[in-house]
C-alpha positions in Angstrom: -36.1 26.4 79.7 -34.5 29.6 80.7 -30.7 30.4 79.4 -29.1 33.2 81.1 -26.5 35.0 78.8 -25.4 37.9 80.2 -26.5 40.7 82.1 -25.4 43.1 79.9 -28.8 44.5 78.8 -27.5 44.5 74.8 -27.4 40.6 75.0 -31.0 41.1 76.3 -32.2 43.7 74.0 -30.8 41.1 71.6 -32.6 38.0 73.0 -35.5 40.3 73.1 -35.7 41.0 69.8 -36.2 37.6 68.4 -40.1 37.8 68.1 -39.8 41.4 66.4 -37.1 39.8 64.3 -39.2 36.8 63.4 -42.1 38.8 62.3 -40.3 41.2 60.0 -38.5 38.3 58.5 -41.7 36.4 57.7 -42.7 38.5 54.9 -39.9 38.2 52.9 -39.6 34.9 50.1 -37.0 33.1 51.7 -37.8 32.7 55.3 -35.9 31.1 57.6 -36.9 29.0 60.6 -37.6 30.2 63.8 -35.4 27.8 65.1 -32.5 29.2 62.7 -33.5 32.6 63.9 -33.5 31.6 67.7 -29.9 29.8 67.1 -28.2 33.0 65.1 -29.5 35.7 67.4 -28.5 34.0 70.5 -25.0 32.9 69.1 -24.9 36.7 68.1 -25.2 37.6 71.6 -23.0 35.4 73.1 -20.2 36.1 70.7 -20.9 39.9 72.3 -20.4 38.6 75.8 -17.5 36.6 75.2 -19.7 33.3 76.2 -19.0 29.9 74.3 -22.1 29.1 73.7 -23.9 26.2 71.5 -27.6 26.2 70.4 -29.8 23.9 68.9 -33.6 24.0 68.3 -35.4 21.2 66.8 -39.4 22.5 67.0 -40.1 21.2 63.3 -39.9 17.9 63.8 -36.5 16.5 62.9 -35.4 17.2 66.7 -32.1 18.8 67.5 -28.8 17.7 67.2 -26.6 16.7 71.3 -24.4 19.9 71.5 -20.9 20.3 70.5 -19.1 18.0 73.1 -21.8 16.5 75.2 -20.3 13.9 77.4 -20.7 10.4 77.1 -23.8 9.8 79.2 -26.8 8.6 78.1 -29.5 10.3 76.3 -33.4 9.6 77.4 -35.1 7.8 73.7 -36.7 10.5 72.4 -37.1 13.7 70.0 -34.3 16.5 71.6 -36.0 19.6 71.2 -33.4 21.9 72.7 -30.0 21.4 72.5 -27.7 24.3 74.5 -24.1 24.0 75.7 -22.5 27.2 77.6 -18.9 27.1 78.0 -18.7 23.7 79.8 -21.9 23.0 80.6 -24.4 21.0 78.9 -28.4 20.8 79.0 -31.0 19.3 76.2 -34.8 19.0 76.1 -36.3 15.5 74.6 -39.6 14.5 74.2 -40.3 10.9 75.2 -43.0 8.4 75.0 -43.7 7.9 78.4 -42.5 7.9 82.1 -40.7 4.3 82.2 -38.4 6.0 78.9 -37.9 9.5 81.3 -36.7 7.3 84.2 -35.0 5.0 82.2 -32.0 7.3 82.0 -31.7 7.9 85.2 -31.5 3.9 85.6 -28.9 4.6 83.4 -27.1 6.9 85.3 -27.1 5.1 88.6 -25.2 1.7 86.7 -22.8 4.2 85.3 -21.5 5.1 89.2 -23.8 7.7 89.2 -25.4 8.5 92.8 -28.6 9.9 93.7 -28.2 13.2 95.7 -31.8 14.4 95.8 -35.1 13.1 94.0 -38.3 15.1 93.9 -42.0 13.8 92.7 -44.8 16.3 92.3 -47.1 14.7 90.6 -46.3 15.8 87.5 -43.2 17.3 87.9 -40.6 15.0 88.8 -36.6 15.7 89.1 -33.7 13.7 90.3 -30.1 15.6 90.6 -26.8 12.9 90.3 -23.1 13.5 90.5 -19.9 11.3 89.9 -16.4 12.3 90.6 -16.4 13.8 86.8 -20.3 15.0 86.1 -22.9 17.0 88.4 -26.2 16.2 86.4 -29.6 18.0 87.2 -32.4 15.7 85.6 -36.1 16.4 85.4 -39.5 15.8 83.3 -42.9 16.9 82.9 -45.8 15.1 82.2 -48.9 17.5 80.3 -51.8 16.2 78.0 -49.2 17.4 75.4 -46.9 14.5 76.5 -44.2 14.1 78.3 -40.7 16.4 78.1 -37.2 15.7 80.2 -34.8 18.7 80.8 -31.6 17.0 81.2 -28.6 19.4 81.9 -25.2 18.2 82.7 -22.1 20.4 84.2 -18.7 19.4 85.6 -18.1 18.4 88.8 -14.9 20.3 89.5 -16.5 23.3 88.3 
C-alpha cells in the first residue's frame, strides 16, 4: 500500500527514515514495535504537513484497529493489517480466509445501494470500484501462497 503525504521532501526524509530509525532503536532495552514506530513517525510527518492523518499497523498479530471515523460500511471478516485515514478518506488492509470472504463484502456493498462502476479479474489480482450518492469505494484483493489480502479504501463522494 502506498500513502502519499506530502511532497515536501522533509515528510519524505521523514518517511524515509523509519528503517534507519528502527534499527538504531532496536538496541536499546525497551523497544518499541515497528508498528509503533511506523504509526509515530508518519503521524510526525503529517502533523508537519498540516494533513489529518490516522494510522494503524497491526503486523504482530492482534490486527489493527478501523480508523478514527470509518463509515458505516462493512468490513471483509478478517485480520486488518493496515488501518490509514487521511483527512476524509478512509483505506484498511485485512487478511481473509479465502475468496468467497473477499467477495463477500462487495455482496455487501451492492444490498447496501451500492453500484458496481467497474470490476477487474486478473487472475490473482481482482478489484471492483462502487459508489453511492454518499461513498466512492475502491475495493480489491490478492491472492499469493501467503494467503489472501483485500485493500479496501473508501472516500466521499462529494469530494
Amino acid at each position: 500500500m502506498i500513502l502519499q503525504l506530502s511532497r515536501s521532501p522533509r515528510a519524505l526524509a521523514l518517511v524515509g527514515a523509519i528503517p534507519i530509525l528502527a534499527m538504531t532503536i532496536a538496541g536499546c532495552s525497551l523497544v518499541p514495535s515497528p508498528e509503533s514506530i511506523v504509526e509515530r513517525v508518519v503521524e510526525e510527518a503529517a502533523n508537519q504537513t498540516g494533513e489529518d492523518i490516522d494510522l494503524d499497523v497491526g503486523l504482530s498479530g492482534d490486527g489493527a484497529s478501523l480508523p478514527e471515523g470509518w463509515p458505516d460500511l462493512p468490513v471483509p471478516e478478517g485480520n486488518v493489517v493496515s488501518a490509514i485515514r487521511v483527512n476524509d478518506s478512509f483505506s484498511i488492509s485485512v487478511e481473509v480466509a479465502d475468496e468467497d470472504a473477499a467477495r463477500a463484502t462487495v455482496d455487501a456493498l451492492q444490498g447496501l445501494g451500492f453500484e458496481v462502476t467497474s470490476e477487474t479479474d486478473f487472475g490473482q489480482l481482482k478489484g471492483v470500484m462502487l459508489t453511492s450518492d454518499e461513498w466512492n469505494v475502491v475495493y480489491g484483493w490478492t491472492v499469493s501462497d501467503d494467503g489472501i489480502v483485500v485493500a479496501y479504501t473508501v472516500s466521499s463522494a462529494a469530494g
